[in-house]
C-alpha positions in Angstrom: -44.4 54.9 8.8 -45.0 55.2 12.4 -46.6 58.1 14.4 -43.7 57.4 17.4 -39.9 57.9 16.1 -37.8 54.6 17.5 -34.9 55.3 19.8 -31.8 57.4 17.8 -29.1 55.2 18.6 -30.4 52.0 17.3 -31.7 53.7 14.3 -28.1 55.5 13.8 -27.2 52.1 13.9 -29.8 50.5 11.6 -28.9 52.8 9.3 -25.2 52.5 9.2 -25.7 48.5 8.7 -28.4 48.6 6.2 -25.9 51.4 4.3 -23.1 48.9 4.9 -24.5 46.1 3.2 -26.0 47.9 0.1 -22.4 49.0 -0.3 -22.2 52.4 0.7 -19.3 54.1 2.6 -21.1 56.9 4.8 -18.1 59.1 5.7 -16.9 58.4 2.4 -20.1 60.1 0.8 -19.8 62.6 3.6 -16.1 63.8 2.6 -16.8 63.3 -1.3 -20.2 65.5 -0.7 -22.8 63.2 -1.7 -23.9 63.1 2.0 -25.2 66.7 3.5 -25.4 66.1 7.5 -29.3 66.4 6.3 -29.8 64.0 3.8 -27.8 61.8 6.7 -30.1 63.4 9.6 -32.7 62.7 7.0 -32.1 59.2 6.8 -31.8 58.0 10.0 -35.7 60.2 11.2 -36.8 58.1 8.3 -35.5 54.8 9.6 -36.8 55.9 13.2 -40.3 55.9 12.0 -40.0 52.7 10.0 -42.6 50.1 11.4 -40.9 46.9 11.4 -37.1 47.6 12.9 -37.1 44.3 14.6 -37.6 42.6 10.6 -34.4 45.2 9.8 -32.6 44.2 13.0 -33.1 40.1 12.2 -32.2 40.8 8.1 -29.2 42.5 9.2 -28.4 39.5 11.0 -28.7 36.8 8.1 -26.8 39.3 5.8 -27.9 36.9 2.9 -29.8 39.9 0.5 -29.0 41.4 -2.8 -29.5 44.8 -1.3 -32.5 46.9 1.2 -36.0 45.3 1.0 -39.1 46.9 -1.0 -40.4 48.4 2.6 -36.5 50.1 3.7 -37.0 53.9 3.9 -33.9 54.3 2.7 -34.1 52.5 -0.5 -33.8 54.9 -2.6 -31.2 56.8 -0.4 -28.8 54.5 -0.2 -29.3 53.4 -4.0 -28.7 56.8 -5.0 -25.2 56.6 -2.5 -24.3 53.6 -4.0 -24.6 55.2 -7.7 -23.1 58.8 -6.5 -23.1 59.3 -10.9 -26.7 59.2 -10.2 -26.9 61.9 -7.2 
């Protein structure tokens, strides 16, 4: 994880994509409760210290993977969304 947070926006962003793809409806899991505005705020200061956003950004793009790589930091997050049984 890196020292300097990345910009907000493009990590919001990040974040909603990568949740997107591993099948998770964020204001869905906001509404149901299984998404506090902290575990979301959470999420995306996690994503902002990530160290390899441009390997996120170029994934996104090629859309062709079972679900978040080993090094997302929100793996386990947006597993966890994705199974709300499990939360």
């Amino acid at each position: 994880m890196s020292a300097v947070l990345g910009d907000p926006i493009r990590h919001i962003w990040l974040v909603r994509r990568m949740a997107e793809h591993a099948g998770v409806e964020l204001a869905e899991a906001q509404f149901r409760g299984t998404l506090s505005q902290e575990a979301w705020a959470a999420m995306v200061t996690r994503c902002r210290g990530c160290d390899a956003p441009e390997d996120c950004a170029r994934l996104l793009e090629r859309r062709d993977f079972p679900r978040p790589p080993d090094w997302c930091e929100n793996r386990d997050a947006l597993a966890n969304l994705a199974e709300p049984e499990r939360v």
